[in-house]
N, C-alpha and C positions, 0 to 999 in steps of 0.2 A: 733531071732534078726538079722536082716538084716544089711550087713554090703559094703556098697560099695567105694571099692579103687581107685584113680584115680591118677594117677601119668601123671606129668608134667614134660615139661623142666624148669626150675629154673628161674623167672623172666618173663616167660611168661603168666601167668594169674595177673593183677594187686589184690588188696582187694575184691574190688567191684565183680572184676568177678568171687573169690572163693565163694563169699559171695552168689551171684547169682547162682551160677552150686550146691554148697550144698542144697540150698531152692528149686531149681528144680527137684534134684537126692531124696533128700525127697520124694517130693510130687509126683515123679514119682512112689516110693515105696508103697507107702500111698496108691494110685488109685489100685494096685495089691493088697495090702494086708488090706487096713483100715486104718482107721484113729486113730482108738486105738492104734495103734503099734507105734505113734509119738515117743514116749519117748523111744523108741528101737531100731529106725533108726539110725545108724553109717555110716556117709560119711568120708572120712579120705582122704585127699590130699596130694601125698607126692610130692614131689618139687627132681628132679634126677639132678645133674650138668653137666650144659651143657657139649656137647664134648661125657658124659657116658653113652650117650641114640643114639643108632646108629642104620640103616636103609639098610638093602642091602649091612653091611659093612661099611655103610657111617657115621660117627660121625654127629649131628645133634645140635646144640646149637640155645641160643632163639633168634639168628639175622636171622637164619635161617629159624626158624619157622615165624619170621617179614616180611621175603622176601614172603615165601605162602600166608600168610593172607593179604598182599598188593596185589599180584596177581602178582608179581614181576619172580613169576617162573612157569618154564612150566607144567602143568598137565600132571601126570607121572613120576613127577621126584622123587627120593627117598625121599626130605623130604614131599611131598605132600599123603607120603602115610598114614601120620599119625602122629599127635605131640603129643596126648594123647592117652592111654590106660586107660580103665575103667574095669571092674572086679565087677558083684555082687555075693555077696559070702550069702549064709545063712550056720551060722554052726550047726551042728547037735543038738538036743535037746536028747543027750544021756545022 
């Protein structure tokens, strides 16, 4: 059973766009493993508070991630290096 983590900053992803990234992270799983395994795909979002997710040392909150995705900051900068982490995990069938 496939289980994929993704952790956010807090406020950054609205409904819709959890809503959207789990239907995608599915069927992203789906195409490697089948479509029978629907009902065993685990997407799990955890939402981190801003400020407790840092980059280079740099504390990082969701205004921050607002200023990248407007294009507001320069390529290169510490928070452009990443505002989620994703992780697929399968655990062992021991």
């Amino acid at each position: 059973m496939p289980l994929v983590n993704v952790k956010v900053i807090e406020g950054v992803l609205s409904a819709a766009q959890k809503k959207a990234l789990i239907t995608g992270l599915t069927d992203a799983v789906l195409a490697v493993e089948g479509e029978n395994l629907r009902q065993l795909v685990w997407v799990v979002i955890e939402e981190v508070k801003g400020g407790d997710w840092a980059i280079g040392g740099q504390p990082l909150t969701a205004a921050d991630v607002d200023t990248v995705a407007r294009g507001s900051a320069k390529p290169g900068a510490p928070a452009a290096a990443g505002a989620a982490a994703a992780t697929t995990k399968a655990p062992s069938s021991a």
